[in-house]
N, CA and C of each residue as an Amber inpcrd file, in Angstrom:
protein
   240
  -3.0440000  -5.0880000  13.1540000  -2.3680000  -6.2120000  12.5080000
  -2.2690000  -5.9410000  11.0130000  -0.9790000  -5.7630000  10.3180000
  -0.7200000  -5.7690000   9.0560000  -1.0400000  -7.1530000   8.2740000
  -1.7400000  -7.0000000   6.7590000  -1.4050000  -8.0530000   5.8960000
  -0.3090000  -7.7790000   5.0310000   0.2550000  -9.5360000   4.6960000
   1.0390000  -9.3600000   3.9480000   0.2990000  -9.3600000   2.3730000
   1.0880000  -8.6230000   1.4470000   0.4840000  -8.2650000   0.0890000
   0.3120000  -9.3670000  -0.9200000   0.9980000 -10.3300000  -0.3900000
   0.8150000 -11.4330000  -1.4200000  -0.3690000 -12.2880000  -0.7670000
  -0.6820000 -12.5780000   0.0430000  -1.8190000 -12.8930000   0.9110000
  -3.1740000 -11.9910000   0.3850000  -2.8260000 -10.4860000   0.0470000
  -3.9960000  -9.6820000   0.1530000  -4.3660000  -9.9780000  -1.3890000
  -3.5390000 -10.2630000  -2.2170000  -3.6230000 -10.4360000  -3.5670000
  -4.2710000 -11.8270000  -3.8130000  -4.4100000 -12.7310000  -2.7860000
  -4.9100000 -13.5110000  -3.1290000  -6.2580000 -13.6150000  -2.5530000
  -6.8860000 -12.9080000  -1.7760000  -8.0740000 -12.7450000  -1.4910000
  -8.8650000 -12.1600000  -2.0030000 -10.3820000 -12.1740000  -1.3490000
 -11.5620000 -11.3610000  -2.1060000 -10.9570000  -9.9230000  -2.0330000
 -12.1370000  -9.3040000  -2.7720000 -11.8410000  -7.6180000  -2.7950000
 -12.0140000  -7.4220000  -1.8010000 -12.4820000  -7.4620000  -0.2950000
 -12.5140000  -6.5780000   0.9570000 -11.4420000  -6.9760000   1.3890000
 -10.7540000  -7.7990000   1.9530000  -9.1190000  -7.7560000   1.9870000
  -8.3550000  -6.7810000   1.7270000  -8.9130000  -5.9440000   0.2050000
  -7.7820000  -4.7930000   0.0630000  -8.0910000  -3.9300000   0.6670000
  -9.3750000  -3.8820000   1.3560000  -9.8800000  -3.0640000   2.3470000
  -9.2880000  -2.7090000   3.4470000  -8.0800000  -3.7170000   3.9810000
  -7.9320000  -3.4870000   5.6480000  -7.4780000  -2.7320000   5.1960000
  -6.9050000  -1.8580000   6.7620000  -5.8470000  -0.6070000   7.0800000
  -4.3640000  -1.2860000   6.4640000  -3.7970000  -0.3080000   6.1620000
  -2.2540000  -0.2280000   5.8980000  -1.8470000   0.7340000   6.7110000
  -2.1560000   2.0990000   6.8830000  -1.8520000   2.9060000   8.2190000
  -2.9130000   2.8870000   8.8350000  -2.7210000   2.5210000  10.2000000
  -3.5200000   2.5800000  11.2270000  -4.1090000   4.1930000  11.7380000
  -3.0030000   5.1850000  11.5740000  -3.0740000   6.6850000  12.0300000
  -3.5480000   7.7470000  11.2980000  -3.2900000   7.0820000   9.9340000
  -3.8780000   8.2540000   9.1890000  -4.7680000   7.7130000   8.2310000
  -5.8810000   6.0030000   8.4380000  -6.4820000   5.5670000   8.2350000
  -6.6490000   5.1700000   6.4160000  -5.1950000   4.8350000   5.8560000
  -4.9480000   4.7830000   4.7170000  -5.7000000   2.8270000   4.2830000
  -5.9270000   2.7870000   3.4080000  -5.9200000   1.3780000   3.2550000
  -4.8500000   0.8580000   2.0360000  -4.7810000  -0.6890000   2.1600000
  -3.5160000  -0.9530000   1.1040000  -4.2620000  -0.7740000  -0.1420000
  -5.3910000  -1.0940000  -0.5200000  -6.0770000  -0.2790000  -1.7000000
  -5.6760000   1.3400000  -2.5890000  -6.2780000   1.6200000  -1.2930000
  -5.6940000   3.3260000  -1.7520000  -4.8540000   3.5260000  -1.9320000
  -3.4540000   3.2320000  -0.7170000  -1.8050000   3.1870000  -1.1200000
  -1.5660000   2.4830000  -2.5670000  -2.4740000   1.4920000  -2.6350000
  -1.7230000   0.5010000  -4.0480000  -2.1220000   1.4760000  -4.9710000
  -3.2820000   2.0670000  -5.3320000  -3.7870000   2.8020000  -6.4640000
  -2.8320000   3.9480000  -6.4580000  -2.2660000   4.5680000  -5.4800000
  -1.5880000   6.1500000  -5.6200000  -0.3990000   4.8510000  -6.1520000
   0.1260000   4.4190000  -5.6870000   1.7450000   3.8040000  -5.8760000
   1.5110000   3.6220000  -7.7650000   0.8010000   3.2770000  -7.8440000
   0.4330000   2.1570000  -9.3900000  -0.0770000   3.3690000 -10.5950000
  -0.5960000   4.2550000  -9.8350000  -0.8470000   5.4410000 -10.8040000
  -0.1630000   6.7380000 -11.4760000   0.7320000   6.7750000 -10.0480000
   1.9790000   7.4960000 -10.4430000   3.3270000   6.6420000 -10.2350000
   2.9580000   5.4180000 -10.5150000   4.6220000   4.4500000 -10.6900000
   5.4000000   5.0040000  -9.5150000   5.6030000   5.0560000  -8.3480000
   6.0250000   5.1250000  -6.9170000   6.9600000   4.4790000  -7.1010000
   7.9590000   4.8570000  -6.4160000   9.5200000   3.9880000  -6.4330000
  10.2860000   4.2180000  -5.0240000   9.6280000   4.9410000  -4.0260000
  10.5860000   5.9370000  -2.7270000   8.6960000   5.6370000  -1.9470000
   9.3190000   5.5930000  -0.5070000   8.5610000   5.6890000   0.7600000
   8.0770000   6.9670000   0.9550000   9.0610000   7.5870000   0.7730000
   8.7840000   9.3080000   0.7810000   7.5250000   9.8470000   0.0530000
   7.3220000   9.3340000  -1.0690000   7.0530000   9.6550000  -2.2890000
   5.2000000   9.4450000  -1.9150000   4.8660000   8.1200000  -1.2500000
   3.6960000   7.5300000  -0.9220000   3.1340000   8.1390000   0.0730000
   4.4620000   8.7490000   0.9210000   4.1240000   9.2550000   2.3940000
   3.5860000  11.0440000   2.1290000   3.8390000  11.1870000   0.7880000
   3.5400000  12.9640000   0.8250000   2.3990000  12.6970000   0.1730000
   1.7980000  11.5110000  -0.7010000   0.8360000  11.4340000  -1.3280000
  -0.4320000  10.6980000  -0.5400000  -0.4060000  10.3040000   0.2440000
  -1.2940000   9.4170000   1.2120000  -1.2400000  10.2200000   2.5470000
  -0.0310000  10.5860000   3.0900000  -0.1240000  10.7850000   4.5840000
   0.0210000   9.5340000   5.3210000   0.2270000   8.5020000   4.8020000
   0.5370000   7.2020000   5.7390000   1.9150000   7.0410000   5.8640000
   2.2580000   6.8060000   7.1220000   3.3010000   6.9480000   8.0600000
   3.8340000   8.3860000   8.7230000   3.0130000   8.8870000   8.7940000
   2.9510000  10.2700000   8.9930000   2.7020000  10.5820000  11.1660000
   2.0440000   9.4650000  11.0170000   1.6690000   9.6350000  12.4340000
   3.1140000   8.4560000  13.7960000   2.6830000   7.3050000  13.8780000
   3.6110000   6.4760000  14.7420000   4.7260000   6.0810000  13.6850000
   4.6870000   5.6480000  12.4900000   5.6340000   5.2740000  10.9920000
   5.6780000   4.0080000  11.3740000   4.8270000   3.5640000  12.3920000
   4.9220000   1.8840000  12.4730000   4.0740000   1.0180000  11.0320000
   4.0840000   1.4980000   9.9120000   3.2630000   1.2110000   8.4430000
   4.7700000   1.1800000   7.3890000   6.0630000   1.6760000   7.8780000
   6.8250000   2.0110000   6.5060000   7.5020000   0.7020000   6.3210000
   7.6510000  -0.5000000   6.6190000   7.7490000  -1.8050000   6.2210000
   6.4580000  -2.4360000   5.4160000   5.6900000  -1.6340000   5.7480000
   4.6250000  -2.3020000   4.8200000   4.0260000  -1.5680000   3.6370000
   4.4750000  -0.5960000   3.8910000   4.3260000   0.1360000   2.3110000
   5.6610000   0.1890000   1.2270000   6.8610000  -0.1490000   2.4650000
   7.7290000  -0.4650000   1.4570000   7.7360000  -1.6190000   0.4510000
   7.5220000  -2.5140000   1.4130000   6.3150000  -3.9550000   0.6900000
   5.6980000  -3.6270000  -0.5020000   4.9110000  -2.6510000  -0.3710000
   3.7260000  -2.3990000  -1.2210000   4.4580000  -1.9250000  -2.6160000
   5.3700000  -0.9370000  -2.1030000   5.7410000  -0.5560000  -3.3650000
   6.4750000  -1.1780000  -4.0890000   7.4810000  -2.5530000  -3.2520000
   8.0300000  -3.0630000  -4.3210000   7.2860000  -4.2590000  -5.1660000
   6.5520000  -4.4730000  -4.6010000   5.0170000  -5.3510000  -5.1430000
   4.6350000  -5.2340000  -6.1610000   4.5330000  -3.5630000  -6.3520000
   3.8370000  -2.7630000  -7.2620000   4.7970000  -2.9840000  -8.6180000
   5.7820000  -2.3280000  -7.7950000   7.2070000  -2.3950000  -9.0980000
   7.4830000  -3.9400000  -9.9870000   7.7050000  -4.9850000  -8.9290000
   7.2460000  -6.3510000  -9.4320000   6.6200000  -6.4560000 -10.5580000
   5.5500000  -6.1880000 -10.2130000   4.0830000  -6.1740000 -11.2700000
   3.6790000  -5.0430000 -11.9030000   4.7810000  -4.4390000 -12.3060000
   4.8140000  -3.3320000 -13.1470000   3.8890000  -2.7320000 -13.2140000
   3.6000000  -2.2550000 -11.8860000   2.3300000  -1.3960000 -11.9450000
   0.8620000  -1.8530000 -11.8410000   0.6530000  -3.0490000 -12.5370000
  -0.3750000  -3.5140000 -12.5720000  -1.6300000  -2.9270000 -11.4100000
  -2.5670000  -2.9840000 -12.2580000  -4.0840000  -2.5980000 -11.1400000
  -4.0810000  -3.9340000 -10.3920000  -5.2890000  -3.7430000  -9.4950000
  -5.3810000  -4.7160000  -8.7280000  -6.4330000  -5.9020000  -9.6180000
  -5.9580000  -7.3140000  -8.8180000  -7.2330000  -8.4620000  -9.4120000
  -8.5990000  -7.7250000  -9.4400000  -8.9650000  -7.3710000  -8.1910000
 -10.4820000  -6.9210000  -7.8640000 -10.3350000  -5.5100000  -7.5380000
């Protein structure tokens, strides 16, 4: 089960904990930090740097999510 990012943003810090890829055991944490550190703008881009969506690609709606989240909030680190 995916969260949505505005949901995850509003929770405690283990929230950013769940999975974001299920297959290649990425979390939206980790994805958010690669996206936010090198300013990510492309799916592609997350997918050569993480390996998430690499396996079923049932995750690339939700990292597309992620990244435009990111972009939103100009990058910004996370609350927690």
């Amino acid at each position: 089960m995916g969260y949505d990012v505005e949901y995850l943003k509003n929770q405690t810090s283990i929230n950013y904990d769940k999975t974001l890829c299920y297959c290649k055991n990425v979390s939206y944490r980790d994805a958010y930090k690669v996206i936010a550190d090198n300013r990510l703008t492309k799916l592609e881009e997350v997918v050569e740097k993480t390996q998430a969506s690499t396996g079923c690609g049932g995750c690339k709606d939700r990292i597309t999510s992620l990244i435009e989240y990111a972009k939103n909030n100009n990058y910004e680190p996370l609350n927690v």
